[in-house]
N, C-alpha and C positions, 0 to 999 in steps of 0.2 A: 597661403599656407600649403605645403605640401603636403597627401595624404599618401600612408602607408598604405601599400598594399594588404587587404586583409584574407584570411581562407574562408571567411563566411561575412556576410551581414547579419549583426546577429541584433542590430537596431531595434529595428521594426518587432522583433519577438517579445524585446524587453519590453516593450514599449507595451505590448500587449498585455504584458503581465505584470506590470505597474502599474496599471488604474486597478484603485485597490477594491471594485466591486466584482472587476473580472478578474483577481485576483484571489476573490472569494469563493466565486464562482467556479473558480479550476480545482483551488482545495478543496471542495465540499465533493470533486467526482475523483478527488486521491482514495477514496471507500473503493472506486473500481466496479461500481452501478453505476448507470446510465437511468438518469434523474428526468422530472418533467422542468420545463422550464417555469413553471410555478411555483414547484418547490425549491427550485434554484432561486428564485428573486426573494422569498422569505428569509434563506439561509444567508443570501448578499446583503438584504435586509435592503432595497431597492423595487421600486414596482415592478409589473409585469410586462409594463412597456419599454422600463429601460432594460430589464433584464434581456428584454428581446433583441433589445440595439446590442448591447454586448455580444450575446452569444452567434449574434450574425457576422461581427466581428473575429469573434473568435474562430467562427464557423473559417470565415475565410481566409484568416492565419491559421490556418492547417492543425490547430490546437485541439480541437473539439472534432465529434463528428456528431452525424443523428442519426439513431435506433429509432427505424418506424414501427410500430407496433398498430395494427388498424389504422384507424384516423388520428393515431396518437403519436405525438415524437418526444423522443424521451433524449439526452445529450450526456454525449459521456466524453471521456480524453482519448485523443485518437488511436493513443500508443504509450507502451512504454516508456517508452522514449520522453513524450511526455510530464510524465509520473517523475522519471529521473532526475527530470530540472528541478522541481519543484523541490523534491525533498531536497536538494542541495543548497535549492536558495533557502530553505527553511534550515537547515544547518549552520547557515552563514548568519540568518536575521535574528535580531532580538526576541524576545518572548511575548508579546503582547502582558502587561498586570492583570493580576485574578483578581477581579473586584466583588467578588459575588461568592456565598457559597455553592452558586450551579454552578460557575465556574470552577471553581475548585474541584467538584468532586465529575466535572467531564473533562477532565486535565488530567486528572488519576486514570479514568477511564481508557484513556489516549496512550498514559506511558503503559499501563498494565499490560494492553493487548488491544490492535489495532491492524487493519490493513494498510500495505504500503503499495498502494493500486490493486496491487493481486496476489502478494504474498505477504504473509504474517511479519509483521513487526512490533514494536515496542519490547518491553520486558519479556514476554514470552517468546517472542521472534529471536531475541538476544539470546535466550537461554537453548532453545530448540540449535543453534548453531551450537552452541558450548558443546550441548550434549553429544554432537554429533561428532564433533572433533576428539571431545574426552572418551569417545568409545571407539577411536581409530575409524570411523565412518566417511569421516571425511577431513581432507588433509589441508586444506588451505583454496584449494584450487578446482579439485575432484576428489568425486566420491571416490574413496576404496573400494574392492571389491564383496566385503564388510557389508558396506554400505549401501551399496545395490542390493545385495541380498535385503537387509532390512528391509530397505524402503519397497521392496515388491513386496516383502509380505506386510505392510501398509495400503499396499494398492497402488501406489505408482507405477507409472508406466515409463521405466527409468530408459529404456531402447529409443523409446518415439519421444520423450522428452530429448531425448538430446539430436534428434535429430530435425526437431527447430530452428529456426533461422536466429534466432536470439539465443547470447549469449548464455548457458549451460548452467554453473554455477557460481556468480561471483558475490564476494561478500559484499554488503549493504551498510556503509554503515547508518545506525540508526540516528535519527536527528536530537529523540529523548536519552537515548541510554547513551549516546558518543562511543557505541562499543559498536560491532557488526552483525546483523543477521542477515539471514542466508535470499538471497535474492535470484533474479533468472528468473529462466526458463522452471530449473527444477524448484526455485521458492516457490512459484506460483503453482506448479506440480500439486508440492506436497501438502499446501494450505487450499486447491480445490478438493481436494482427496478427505482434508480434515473435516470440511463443509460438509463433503456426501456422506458421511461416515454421522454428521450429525456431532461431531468431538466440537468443533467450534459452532456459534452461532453469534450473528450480527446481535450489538448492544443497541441501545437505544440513541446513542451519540453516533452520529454519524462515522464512520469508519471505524469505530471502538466494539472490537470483537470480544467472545468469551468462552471461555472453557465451560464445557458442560461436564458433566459428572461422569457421564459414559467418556467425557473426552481424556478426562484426569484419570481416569483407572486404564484405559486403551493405552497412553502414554505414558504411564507408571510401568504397567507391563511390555510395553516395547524397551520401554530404554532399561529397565531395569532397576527404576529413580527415580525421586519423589522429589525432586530438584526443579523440574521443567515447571512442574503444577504447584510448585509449593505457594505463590500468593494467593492473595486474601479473594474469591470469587466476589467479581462487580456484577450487578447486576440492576 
């Protein structure tokens, strides 16, 4: 059999991330914390020892990396880059069934409001993009000049965000909503900014973030709009 020439080997990656423990395992660090491997083998729902064998795998498919903290190592994704497979293959793949009503109401949790590695997605990710377009802030591509002004007086740091090596502003679409929110360099910008500011704060569900109270009136008065904040607070 003849084989085509390819532009990459992209085998061996898949291959990584179709055993569906280290497949679990990579979703549980789409939050964008760097986990102990303890708490990685509970969430894969695999012991401690195989979670080890995975993540050493993982380790050496270039997938993961390790956060030493003391005597301690904590595993996160290595990159972007990363993060970007995943939500696409989660775009593409079926929905696992809600059997459960914990499942259910950490399924709510996930479309409401979620990290998508490092910048905000689900429902409020989707809606923070609207807002931003419906107020001429940003045009499909780039901010306006609109919108730099905003977002400095939010606290971004719109000059040095863009002068990262990762790409600026491009839209995301989300895997929940099939609509787009705002990713990049500047998503992850302006949802560490939301974090210091104390407007969002990590939910109980792994990656499932939430509007705090100071965070819903901070964004009422930025945008003007009670559209961003309007659903039901998870908590």
């Amino acid at each position: 059999m003849e084989h085509i020439a390819a532009d990459a080997d992209i085998a061996p990656v898949a291959a990584l991330i179709a055993e569906p423990a280290r497949a679990a395992i990579l979703t549980a660090l789409l939050g964008g914390r760097a986990l102990a491997a303890g708490e990685l083998a509970r969430m894969a729902g695999v012991s401690a020892a195989t979670a080890s064998a995975h993540l050493a795998r993982l380790l050496d498919g270039g997938l993961v990396a390790v956060v030493r903290r003391g005597r301690h190592r904590y595993y996160r994704l290595a990159g972007h880059e990363i993060a970007e497979v995943l939500e696409v293959l989660a775009r593409i793949s079926a929905r696992p069934p809600v059997r459960s009503l914990r499942q259910s109401r950490q399924a709510r949790q996930l479309e409401e409001a979620r990290t998508c590695y490092d910048h905000l997605a689900g429902r409020a990710g989707v809606s923070l993009l609207d807002r931003l377009k419906d107020g001429g802030h940003y045009d499909g591509h780039d901010l306006t000049g609109r919108g730099e002004r905003l977002l400095s007086r939010l606290g971004v740091d719109v000059a040095g965000t863009r002068r990262s090596r990762r790409r600026f502003a491009p839209e995301c679409l989300d895997w929940t909503e099939r609509r787009a929110h705002l990713g990049g360099a500047l998503g992850a910008a302006i949802t560490e900014v939301l974090f210091e500011r104390e407007w969002l704060r990590r939910g109980t569900v792994p990656r499932a973030v939430t509007l705090t109270d100071a965070g819903r009136q901070g964004l009422e008065e930025l945008f003007g709009s009670k559209e961003l904040t309007s659903g039901t607070p998870v908590t």
